[in-house]
N, C-alpha and C positions, 0 to 999 in steps of 0.2 A: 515518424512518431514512434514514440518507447510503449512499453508498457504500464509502467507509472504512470507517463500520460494523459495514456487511455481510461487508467483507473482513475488519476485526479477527474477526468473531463466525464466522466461517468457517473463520479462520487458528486459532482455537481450539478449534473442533470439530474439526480433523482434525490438530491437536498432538501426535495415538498415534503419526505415521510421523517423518520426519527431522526432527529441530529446525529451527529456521528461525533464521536468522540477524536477531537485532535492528536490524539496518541496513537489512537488505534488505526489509522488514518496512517500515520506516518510509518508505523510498520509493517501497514501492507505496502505502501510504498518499497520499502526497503528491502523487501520482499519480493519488490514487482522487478527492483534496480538488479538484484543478484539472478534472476532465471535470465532476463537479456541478457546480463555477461555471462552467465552458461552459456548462454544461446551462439553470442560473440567470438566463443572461448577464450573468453578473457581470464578465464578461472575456470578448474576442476577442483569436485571434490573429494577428497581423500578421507572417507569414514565420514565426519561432521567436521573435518578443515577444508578452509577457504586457500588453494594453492594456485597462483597467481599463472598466467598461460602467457602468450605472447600479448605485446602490446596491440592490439587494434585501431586503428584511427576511426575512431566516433564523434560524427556530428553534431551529435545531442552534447551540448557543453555540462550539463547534471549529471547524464551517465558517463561521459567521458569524466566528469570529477569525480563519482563513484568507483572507475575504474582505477582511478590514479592513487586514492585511498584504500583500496589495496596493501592487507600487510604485507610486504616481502621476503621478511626472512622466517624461518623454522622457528617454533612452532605452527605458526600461522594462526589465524585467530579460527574459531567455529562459527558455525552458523547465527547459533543465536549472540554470538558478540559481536557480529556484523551485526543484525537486525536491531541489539539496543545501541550500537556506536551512530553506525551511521542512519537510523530512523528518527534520533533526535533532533528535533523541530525539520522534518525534511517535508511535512504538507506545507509549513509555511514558505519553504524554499522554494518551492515547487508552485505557489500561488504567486509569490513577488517573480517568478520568470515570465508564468502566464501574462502579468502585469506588464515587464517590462517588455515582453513582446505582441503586445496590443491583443492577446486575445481574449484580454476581460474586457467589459462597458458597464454602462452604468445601465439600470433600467429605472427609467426615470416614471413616473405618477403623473400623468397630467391635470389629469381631475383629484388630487388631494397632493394638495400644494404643502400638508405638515407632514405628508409620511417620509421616512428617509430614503434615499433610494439604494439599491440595495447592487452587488459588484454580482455579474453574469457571466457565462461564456457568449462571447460572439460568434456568431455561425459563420463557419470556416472549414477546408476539407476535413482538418485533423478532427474537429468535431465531430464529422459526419463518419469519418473511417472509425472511429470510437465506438460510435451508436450503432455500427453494422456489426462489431464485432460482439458487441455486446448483446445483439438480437440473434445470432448467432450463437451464444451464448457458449462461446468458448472457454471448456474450461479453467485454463487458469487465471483467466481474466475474470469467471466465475467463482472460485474460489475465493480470488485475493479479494474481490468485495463481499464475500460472507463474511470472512475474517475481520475488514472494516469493518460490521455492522451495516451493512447497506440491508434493505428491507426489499421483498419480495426474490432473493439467493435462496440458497440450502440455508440449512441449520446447524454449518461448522463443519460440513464434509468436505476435505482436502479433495476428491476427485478422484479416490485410489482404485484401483481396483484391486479382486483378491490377492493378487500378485506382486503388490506393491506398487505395481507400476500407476500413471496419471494416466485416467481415461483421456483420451482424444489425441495423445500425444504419443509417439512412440521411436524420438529423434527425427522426426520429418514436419513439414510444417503442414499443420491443419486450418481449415479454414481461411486458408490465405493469410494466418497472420500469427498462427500457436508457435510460442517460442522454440525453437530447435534444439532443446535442449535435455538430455535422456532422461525417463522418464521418473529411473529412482531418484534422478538428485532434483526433477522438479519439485518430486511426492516430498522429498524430505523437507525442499524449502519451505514447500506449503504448508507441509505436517508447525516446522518452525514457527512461520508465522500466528497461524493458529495457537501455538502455544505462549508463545509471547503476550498474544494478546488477552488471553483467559489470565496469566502472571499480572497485567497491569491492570488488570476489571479485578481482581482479589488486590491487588496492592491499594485501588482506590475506594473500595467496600473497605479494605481495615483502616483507613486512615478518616474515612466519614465514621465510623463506629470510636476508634478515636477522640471524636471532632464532638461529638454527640456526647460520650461522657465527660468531654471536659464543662462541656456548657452544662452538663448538668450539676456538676459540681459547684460553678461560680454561679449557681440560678439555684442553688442550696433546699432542704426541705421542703415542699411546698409553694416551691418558686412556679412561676408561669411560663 
């Protein structure tokens, strides 16, 4: 299992509190895709570029096509041009895999035959390695779902300590499972993501503010 994963299979175990916004969603993804290939070293970074390492052989076919997407040549792209390139529609990706490899179901109603039924995780190890990590409450796996918006995280704390550095992580693996990947260029991806997603929660506040004066224009004086 990746860490995207574990964040999609996480972000869907705990889908009873506030919805989560599909955007937001997908840049923690993209988010979660970049600290594995740190981890992989598939990539270092140079200031805030993304500079491409050896290739790896990864059997995750989504992070192996994260890795392959990879700019190659100089200048190389930045952090947050990776997080809006490749976080574009990457929850929906990431749900039609789950799909194609049986580990969604349906959860059917037996006693209310008119409600619809609604698509689940099926219980499976990678479920269960997900929800230890997450009771465990490793940070960056911590992080990247405050960032989502997931309910009952921090309130947008990337994890840092005074130092820059990511609590929990210090290029060695914590918990059995914290990416290995040094700790300033975790704190930065996280700082990234985070920032990203406060960009797209103001891009969507100005276009409902927008939305709201046009209607009140075409709903004119004293309209309703």
């Amino acid at each position: 299992m990746t860490t995207p994963r574990d964040l999609l299979i996480v972000a869907m175990d705990r889908e009873s509190g506030r919805p989560l916004e599909r955007g937001d969603l997908s840049l923690a993804l993209a988010g979660a895709e970049l600290i594995d290939l740190l981890s992989a070293e598939a990539v270092r970074l140079d200031g805030e570029r993304l500079v491409p390492g050896y290739r790896p052989a990864i059997p995750d076919r989504l992070l192996d096509r994260a890795a392959s997407s990879l700019v190659q040549q100089a200048p190389y792209e930045t952090v947050d041009d990776w997080l809006w390139r490749r976080g574009h529609g990457l929850a929906a990706a990431y749900l039609a895999a789950f799909e194609d490899e049986g580990q969604l179901t349906r959860e059917h109603h037996r006693w209310q035959p008119f409600r619809s039924d609604r698509t689940v995780l099926a219980d499976s190890p990678d479920r269960r390695r997900a929800a230890e990590r997450w009771t465990a409450h490793e940070t960056v796996l911590t992080a990247l779902a405050a960032a989502a918006g997931m309910e009952g995280t921090d309130d947008g704390s990337t994890g840092e300590t005074d130092d820059g550095a990511v609590e929990g992580t210090d290029g060695g693996t914590e918990n059995g499972g914290e990416p290995e990947a040094a700790g300033e260029a975790v704190s930065l991806v996280l700082a990234a993501v985070h920032d990203a997603v406060r960009e797209l929660e103001a891009e969507r506040q100005r276009r409902a503010i927008e939305k709201a004066a046009f209607d009140n224009v075409w709903r004119g004086p004293g309209g309703d």
